[in-house]
C-alpha positions in Angstrom: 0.3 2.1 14.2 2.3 5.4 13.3 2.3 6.0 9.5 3.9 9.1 7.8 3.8 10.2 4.4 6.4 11.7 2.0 4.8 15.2 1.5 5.2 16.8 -2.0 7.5 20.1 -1.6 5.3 22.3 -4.0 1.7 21.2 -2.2 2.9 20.3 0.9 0.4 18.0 1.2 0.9 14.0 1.2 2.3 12.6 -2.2 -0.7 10.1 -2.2 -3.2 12.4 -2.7 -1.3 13.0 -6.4 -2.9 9.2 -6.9 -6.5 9.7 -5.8 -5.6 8.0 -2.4 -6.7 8.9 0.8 -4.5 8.3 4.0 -7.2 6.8 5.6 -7.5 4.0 2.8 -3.5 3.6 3.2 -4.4 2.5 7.0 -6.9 0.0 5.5 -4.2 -2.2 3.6 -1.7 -1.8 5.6 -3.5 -2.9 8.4 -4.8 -6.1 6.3 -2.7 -6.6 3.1 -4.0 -9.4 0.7 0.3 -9.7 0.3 2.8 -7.9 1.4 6.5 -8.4 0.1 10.0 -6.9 -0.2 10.5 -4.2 -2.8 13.5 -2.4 -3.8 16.1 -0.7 -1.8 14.6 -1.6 1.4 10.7 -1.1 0.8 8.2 -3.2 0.5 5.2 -3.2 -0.8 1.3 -4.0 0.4 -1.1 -5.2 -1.9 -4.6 -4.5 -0.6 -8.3 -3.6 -0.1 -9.7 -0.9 1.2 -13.4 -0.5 2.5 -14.8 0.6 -0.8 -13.4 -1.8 -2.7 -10.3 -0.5 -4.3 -7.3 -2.5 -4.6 -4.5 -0.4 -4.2 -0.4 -1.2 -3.9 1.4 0.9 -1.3 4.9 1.1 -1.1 6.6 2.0 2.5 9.3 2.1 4.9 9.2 0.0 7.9 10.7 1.9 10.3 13.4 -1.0 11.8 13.3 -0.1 15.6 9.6 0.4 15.9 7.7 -2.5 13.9 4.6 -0.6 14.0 5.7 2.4 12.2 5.8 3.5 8.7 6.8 6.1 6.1 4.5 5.4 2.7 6.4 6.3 -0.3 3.4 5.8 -2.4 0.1 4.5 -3.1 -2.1 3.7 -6.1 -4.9 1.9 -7.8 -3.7 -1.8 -9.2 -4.6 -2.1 -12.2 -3.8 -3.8 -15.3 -2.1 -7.3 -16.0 -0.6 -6.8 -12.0 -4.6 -6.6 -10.8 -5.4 -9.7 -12.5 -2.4 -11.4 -11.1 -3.6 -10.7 -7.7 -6.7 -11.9 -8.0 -5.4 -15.4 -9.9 -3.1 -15.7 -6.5 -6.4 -15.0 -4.0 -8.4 -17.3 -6.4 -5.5 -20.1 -5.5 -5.3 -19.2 -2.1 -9.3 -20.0 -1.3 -9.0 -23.1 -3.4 -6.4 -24.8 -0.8 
């Protein structure tokens, strides 16, 4: 799996890192997304855990001739009404 990041001009350093995320937990839910689904303008975005235990949402790029590669626009902690709403669809899921 290739991943890049969008780096942030002024730190020149991943954009993810602006959110508390690592690039290693990024790996972790995109290798294993709870849901993964089609965002806007050609994203999509993975809902997921990582090894700690955060939930985070990443928002990428599929690259279209290489299925295993990636840009990530952005990751973040889920959090809110959107957390909850995840955890309602898992809950539903494991009740099948």
């Amino acid at each position: 799996m290739e991943i890049r990041f969008l780096i942030d001009p002024e730190t020149e350093l991943p954009h993810i890192l602006d959110h508390g995320v690592s690039e290693d937990e990024v790996v972790e839910v995109l290798s294993n997304p709870l849901e993964d689904f089609q965002g806007e303008r050609g994203a999509r975005i993975a809902l997921g855990k990582t090894f700690a235990g955060r939930t985070l949402q990443v928002i990428y790029l599929p690259d279209e001739e290489d299925s295993s590669s990636f840009f990530v626009i952005t990751a973040y902690d889920l959090r809110g009404k959107a957390l909850k709403a995840l955890r309602r669809r898992q809950r539903k899921k494991r009740g099948r």
